[in-house]
DOMARMAR-135619 format. One record per residue: residue number from 1; residue in three letters; chain; x, y, z of N, C-alpha, C, O in turn. Coordinates in steps of 0.001 Angstrom, whole numbers, padded with zeros to 6 digits. Example, Ala and Ser with C-alpha at 12.3 -4.5 7.8 and 13.67 -1.06 7.14 Angstrom:
1 | ALA | A | 013190 | -005690 | 007800 | 012300 | -004500 | 007800 | 013200 | -003300 | 007800 | 014236 | -003319 | 008465
2 | SER | A | 012850 | -002250 | 007080 | 013670 | -001060 | 007140 | 012900 | 000030 | 007870 | 013409 | 001138 | 008039
REM end
This chain:
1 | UNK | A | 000837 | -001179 | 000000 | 000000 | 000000 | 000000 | 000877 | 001235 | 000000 | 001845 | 001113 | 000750
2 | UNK | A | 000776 | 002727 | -000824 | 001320 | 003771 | -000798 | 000404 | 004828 | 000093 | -000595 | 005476 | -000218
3 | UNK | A | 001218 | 004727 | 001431 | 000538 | 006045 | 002232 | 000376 | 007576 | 001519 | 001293 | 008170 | 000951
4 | UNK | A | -000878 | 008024 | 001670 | -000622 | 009335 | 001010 | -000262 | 010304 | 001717 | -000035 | 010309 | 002927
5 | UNK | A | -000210 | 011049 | 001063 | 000433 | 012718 | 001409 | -000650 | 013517 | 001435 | -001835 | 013201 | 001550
6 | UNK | A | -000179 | 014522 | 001327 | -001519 | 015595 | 001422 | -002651 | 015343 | 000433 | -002704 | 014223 | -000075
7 | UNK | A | -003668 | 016362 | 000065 | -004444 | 015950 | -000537 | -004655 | 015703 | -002163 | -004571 | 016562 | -003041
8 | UNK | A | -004948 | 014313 | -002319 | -004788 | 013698 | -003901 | -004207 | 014586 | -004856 | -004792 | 015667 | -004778
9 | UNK | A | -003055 | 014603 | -005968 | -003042 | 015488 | -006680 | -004264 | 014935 | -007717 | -005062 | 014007 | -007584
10 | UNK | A | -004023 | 016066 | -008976 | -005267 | 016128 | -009991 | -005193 | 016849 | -010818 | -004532 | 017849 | -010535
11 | UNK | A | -005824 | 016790 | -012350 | -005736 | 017624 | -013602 | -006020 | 019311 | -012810 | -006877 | 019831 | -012095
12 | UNK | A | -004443 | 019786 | -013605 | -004742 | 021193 | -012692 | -004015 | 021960 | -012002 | -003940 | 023176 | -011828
13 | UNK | A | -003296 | 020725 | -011500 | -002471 | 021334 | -010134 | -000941 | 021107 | -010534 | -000587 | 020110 | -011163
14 | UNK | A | -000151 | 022009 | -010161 | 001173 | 022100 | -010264 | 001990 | 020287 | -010028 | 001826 | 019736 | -008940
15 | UNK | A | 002524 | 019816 | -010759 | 003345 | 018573 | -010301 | 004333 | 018865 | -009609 | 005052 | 019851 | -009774
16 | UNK | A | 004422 | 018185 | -008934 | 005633 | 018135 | -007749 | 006898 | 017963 | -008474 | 006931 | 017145 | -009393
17 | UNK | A | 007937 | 018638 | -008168 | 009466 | 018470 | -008724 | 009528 | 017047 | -008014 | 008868 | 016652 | -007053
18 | UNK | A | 010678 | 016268 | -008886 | 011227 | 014886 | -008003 | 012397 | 015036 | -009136 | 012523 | 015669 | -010185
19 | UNK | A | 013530 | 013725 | -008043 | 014535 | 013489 | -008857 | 014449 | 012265 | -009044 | 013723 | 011706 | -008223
20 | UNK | A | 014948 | 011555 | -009878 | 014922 | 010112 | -010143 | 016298 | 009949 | -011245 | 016604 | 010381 | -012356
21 | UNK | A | 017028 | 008858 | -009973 | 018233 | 008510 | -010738 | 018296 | 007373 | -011515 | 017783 | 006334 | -011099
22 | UNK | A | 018957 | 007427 | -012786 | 018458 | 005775 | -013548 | 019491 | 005060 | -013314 | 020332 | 005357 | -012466
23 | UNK | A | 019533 | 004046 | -014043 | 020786 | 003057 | -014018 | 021985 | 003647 | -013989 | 022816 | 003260 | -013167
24 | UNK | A | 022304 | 004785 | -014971 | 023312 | 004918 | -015351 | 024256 | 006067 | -014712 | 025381 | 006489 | -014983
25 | UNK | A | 023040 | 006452 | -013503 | 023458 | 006817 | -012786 | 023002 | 008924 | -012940 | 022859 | 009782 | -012069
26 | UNK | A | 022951 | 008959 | -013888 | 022087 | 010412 | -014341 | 020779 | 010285 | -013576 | 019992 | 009369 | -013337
27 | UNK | A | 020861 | 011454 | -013317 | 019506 | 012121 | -012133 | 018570 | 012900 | -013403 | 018895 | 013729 | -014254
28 | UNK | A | 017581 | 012379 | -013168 | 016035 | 013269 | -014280 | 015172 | 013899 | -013195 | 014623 | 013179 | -012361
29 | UNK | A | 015031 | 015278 | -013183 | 014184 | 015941 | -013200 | 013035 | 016390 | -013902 | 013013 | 016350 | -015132
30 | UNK | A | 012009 | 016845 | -013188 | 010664 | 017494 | -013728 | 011360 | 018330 | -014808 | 011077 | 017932 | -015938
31 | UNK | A | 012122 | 019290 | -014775 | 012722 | 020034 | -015503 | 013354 | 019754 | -016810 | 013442 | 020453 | -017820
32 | UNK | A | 013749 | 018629 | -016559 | 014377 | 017916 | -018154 | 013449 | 017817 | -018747 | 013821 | 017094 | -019671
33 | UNK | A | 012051 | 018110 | -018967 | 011422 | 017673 | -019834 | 010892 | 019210 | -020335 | 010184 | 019527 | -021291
34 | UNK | A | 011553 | 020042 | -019257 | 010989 | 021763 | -019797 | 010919 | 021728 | -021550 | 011692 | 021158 | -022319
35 | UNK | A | 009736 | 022530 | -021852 | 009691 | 022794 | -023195 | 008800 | 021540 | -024012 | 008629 | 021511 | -025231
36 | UNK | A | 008369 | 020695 | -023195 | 007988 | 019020 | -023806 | 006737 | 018697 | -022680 | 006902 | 019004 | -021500
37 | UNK | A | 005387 | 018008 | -023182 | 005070 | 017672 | -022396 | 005548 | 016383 | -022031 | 006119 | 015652 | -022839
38 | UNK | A | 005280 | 015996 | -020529 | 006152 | 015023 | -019925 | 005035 | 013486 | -019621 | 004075 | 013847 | -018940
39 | UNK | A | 004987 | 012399 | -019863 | 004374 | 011260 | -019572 | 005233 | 010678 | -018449 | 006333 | 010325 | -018874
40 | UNK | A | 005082 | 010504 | -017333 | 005694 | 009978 | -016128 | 004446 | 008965 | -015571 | 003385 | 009233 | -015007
41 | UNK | A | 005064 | 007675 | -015991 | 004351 | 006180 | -015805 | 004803 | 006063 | -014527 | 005787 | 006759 | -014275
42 | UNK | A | 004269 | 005222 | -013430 | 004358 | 004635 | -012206 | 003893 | 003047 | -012220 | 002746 | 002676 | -011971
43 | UNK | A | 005263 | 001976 | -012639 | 004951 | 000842 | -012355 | 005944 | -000094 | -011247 | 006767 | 000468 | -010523
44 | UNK | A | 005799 | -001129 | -011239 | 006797 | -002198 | -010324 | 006154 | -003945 | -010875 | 005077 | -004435 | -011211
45 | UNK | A | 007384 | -004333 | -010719 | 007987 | -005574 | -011653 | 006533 | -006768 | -011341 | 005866 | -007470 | -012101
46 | UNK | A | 006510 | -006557 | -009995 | 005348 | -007341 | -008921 | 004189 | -007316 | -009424 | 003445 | -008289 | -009305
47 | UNK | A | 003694 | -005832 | -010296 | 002068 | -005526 | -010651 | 001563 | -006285 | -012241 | 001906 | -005789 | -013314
48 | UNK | A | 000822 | -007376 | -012153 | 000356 | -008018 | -012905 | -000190 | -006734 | -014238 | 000089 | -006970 | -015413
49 | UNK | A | -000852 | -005617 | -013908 | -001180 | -004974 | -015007 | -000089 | -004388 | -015141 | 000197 | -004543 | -016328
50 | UNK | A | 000573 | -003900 | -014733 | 001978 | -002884 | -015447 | 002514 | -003918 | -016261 | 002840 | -003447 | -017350
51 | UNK | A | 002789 | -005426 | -016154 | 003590 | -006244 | -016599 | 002890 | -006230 | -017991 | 003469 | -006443 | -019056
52 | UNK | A | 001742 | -005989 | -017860 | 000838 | -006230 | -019114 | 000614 | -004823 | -019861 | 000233 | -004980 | -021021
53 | UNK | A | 000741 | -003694 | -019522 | 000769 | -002645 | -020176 | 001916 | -002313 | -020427 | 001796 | -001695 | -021485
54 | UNK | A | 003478 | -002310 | -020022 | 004288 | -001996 | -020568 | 005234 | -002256 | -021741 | 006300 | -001665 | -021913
55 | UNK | A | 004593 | -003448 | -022729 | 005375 | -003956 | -023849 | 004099 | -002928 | -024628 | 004237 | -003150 | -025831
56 | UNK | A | 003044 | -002008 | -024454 | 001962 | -001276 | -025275 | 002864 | 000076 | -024866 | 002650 | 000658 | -025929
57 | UNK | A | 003393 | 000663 | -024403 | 003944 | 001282 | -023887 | 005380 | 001860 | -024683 | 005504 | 002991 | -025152
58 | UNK | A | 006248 | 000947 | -024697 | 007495 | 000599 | -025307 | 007699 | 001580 | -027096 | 008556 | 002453 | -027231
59 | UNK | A | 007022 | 001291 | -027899 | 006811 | 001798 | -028616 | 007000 | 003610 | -028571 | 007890 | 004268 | -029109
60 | UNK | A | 006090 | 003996 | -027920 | 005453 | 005443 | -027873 | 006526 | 005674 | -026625 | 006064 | 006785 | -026365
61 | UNK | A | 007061 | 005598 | -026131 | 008179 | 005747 | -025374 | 009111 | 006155 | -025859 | 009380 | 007355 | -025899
62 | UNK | A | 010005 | 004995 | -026467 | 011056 | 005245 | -027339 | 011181 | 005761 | -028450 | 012266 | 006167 | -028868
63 | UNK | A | 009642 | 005853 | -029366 | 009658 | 006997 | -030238 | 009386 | 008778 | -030059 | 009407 | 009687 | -030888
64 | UNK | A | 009157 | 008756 | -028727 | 009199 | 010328 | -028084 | 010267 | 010582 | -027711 | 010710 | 011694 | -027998
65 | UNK | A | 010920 | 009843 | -027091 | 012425 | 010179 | -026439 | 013445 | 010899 | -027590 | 014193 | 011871 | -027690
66 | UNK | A | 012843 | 009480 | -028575 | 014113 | 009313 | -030217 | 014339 | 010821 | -030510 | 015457 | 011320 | -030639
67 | UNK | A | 012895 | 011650 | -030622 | 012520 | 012896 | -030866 | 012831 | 014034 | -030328 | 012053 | 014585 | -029549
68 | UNK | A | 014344 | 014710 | -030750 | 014910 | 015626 | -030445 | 013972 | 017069 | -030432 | 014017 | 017741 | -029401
69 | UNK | A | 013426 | 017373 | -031166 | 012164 | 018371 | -031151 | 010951 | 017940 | -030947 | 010052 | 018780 | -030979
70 | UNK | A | 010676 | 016774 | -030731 | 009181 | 016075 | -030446 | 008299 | 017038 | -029221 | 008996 | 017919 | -028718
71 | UNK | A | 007287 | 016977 | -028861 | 006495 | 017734 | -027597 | 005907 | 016624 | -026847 | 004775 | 016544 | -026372
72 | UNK | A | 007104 | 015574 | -026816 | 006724 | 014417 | -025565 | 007613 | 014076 | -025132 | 008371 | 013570 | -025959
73 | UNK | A | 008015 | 014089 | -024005 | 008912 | 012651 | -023430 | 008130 | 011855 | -022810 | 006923 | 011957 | -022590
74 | UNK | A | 009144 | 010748 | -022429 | 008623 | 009613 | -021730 | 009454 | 009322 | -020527 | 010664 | 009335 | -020756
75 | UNK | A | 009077 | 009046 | -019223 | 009774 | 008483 | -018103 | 009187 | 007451 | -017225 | 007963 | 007457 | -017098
76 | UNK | A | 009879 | 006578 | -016610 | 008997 | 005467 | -016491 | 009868 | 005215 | -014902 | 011070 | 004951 | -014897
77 | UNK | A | 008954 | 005361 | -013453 | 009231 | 005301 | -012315 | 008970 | 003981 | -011985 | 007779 | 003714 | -011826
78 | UNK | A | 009732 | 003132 | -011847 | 009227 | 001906 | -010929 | 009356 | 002011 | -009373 | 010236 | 002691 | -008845
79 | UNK | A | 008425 | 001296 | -008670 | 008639 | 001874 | -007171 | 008368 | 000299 | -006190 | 007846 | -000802 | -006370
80 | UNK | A | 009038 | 000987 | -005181 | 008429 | -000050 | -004381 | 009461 | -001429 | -004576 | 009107 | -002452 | -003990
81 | UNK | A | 010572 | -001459 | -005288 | 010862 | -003051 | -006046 | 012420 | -002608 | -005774 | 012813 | -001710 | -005029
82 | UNK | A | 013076 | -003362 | -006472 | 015021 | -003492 | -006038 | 015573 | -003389 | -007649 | 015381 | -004098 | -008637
83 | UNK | A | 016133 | -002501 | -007477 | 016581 | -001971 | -008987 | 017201 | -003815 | -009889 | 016547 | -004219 | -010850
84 | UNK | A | 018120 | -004435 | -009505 | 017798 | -006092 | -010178 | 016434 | -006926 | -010305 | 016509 | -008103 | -010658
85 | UNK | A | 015298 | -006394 | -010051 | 013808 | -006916 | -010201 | 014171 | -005664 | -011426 | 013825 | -005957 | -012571
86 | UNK | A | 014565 | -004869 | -011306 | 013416 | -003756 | -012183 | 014590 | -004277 | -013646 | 014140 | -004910 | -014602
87 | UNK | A | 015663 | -003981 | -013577 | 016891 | -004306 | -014582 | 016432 | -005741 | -015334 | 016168 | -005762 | -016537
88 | UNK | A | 016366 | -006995 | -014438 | 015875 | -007917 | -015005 | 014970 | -008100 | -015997 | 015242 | -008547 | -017112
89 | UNK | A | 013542 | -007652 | -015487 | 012302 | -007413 | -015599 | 012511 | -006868 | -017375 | 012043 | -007429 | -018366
90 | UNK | A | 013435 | -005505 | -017322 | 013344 | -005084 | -017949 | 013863 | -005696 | -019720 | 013479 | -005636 | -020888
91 | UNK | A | 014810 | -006186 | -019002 | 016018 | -007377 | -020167 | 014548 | -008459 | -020696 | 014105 | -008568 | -021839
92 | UNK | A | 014220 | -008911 | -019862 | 013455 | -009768 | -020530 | 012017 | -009660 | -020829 | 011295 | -010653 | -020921
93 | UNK | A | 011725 | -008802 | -020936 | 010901 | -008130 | -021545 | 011349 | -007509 | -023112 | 010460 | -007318 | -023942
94 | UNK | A | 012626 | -007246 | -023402 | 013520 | -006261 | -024218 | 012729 | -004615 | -024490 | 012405 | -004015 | -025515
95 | UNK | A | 012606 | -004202 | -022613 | 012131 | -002845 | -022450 | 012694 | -001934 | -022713 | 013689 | -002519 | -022285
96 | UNK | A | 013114 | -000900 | -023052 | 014510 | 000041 | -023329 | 013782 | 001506 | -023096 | 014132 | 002339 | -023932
97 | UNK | A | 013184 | 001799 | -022476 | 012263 | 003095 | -022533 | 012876 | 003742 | -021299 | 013200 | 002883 | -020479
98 | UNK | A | 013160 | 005110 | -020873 | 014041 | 005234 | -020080 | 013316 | 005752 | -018867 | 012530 | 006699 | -018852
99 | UNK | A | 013761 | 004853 | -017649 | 013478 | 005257 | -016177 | 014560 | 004603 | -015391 | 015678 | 004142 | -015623
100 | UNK | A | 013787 | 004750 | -014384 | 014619 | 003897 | -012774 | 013625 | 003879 | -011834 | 012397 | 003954 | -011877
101 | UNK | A | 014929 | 003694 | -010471 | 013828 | 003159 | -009624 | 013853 | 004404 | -008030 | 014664 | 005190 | -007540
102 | UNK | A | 012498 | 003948 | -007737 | 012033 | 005012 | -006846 | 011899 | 004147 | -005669 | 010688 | 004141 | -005447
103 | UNK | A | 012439 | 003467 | -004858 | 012897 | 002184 | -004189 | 012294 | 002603 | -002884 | 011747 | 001786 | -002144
104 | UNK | A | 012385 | 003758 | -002628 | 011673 | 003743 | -001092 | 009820 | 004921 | -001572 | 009077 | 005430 | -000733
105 | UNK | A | 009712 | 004954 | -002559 | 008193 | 005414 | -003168 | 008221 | 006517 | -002765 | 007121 | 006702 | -002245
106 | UNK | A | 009248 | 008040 | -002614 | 009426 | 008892 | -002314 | 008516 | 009921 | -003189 | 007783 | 010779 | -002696
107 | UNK | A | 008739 | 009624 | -004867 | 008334 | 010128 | -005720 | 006816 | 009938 | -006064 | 006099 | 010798 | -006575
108 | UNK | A | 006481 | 008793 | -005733 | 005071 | 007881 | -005666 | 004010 | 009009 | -004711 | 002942 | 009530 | -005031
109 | UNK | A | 004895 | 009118 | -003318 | 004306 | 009428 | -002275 | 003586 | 011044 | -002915 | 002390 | 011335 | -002893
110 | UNK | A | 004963 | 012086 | -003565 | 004436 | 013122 | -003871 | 003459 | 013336 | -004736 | 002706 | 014308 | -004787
111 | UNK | A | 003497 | 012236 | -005533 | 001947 | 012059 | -006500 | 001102 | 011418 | -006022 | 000340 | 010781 | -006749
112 | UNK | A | 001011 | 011402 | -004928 | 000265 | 010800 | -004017 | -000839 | 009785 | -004756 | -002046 | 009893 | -004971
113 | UNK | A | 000388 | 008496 | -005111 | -000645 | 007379 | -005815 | -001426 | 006736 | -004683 | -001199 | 006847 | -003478
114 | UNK | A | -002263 | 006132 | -005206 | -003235 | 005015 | -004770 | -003120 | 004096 | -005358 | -003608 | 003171 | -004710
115 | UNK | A | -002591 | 003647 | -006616 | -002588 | 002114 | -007113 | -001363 | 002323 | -008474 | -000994 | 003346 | -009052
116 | UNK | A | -000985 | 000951 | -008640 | -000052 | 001336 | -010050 | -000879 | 000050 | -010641 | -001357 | -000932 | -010074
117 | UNK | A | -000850 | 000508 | -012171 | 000242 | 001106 | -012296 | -000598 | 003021 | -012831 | -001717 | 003259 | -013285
118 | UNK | A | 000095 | 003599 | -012630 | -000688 | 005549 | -012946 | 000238 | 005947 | -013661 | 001445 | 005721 | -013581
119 | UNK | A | -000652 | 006877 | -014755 | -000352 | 007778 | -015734 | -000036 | 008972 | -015384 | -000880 | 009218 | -014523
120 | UNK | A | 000833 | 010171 | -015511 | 000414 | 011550 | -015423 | 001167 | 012171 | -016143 | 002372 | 012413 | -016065
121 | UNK | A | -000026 | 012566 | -017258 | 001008 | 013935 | -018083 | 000682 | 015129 | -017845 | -000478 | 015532 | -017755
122 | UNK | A | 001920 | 015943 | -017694 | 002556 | 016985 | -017321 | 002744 | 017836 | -018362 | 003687 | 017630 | -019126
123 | UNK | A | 001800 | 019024 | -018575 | 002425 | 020190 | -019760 | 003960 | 020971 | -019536 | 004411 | 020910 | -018392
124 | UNK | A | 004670 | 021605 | -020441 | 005801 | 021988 | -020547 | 005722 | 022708 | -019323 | 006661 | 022558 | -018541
125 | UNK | A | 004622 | 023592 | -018948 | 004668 | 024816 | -017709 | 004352 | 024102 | -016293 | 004095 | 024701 | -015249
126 | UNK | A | 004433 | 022459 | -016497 | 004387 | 021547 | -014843 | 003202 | 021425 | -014311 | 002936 | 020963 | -013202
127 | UNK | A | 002231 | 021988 | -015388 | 000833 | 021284 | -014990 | 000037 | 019950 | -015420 | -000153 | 019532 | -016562
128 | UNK | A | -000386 | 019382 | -014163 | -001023 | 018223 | -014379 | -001850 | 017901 | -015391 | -002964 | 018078 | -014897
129 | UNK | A | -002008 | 017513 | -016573 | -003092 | 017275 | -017578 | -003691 | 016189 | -017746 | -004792 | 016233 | -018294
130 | UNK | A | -003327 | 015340 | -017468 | -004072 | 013847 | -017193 | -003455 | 013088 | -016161 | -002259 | 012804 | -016082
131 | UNK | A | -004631 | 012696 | -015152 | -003735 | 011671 | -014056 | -004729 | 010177 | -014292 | -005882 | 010022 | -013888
132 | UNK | A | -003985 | 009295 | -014973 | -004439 | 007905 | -014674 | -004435 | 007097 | -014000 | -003300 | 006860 | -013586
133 | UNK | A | -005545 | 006166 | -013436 | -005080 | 005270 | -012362 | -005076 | 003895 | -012991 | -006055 | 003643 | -013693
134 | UNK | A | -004084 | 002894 | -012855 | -005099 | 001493 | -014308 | -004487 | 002019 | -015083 | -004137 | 003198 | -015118
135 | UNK | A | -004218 | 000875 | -016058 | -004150 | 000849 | -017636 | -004207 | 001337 | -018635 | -005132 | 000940 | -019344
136 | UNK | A | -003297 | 002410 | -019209 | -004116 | 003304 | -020634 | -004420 | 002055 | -021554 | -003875 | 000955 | -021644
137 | UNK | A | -005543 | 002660 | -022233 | -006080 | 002077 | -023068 | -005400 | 002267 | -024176 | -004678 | 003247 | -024359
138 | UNK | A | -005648 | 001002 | -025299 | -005001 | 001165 | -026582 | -005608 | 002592 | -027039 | -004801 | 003306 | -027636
139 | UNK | A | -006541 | 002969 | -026903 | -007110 | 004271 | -027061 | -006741 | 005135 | -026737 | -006973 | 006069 | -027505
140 | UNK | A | -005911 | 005507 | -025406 | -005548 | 006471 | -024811 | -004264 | 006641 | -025369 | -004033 | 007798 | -025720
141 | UNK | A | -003093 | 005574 | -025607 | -001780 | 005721 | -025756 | -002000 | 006165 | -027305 | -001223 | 007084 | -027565
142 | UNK | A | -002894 | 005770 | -028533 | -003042 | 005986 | -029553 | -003493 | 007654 | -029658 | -003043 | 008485 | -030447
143 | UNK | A | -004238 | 007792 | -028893 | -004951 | 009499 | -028510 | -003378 | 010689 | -028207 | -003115 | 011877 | -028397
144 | UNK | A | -002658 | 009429 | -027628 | -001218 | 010523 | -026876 | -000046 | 010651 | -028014 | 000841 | 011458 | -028294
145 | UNK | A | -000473 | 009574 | -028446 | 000269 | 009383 | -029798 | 000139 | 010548 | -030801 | 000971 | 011382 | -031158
146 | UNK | A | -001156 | 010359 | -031152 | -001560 | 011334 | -032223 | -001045 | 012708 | -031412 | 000066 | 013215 | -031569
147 | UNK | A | -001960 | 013139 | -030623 | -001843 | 014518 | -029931 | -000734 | 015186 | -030216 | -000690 | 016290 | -030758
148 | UNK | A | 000658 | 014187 | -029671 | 002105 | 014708 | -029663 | 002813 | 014491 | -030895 | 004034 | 014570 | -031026
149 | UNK | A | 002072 | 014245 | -031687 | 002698 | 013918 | -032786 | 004317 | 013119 | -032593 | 005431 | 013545 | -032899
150 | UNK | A | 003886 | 011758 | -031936 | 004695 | 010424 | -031897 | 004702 | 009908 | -033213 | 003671 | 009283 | -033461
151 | UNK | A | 005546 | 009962 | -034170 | 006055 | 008709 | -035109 | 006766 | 007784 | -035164 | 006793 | 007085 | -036177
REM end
């Protein structure tokens, strides 16, 4: 269970700065994505639906990132899990979409989730524009697709 924090965030409200260091040891900020809106996924290796939404995922990930002028990134928080669950997980899957891990749910906490795996995109100016709880739909990632003009 993720204890919450103050009260629920929501379409609207300023996102919380966080840092999140990946494998390689580079720290990502809210800020790296200035100028882009930002997709910041919340999954862990353990959650039967993340396991199942993130090969739908993969795609539209790595083709926003690819995108030096694109108006999307992608970041992908796993929480709650041990960076060799998440590394593994990831190899065999052949995931390559870029995140890390949020190991003690620090970052979780400030988005004050209730369940993973959650969606939240973030406009260039750090406002909340969609918070998902559950699964995007082939509909939704296709909708985010188009929107941002992902190729």
């Amino acid at each position: 269970a993720l204890p919450l924090s103050a009260a629920p965030l929501k379409v609207g409200d300023k996102a919380p700065d966080f840092t999140l260091t990946l494998p390689d040891g580079t720290k990502k900020t809210l800020a790296d994505s200035k100028g882009k809106t930002l997709l910041l996924h919340f999954w862990a290796t353990w959650c039967p639906p993340c396991r199942a939404e993130l090969p739908e995922l993969e795609p539209l990930a790595v083709k926003a990132n690819a995108q030096k002028d694109g108006k999307l990134a992608f970041l992908a928080v796993c929480i709650s899990d041990t960076e060799k669950s998440r590394a593994s997980f990831m190899k065999s899957e052949s995931l390559s979409f870029e995140g890390g891990l949020d190991q003690d749910a620090v970052i979780a906490r400030d988005y004050t989730l209730q369940a993973i795996p959650t969606s939240v995109l973030i406009s260039p100016d750090g406002i909340v524009k969609m918070f998902n709880v559950g699964m995007l739909s082939g509909k939704q990632i296709a909708r985010i697709t188009d929107e941002y003009g992902v190729q």
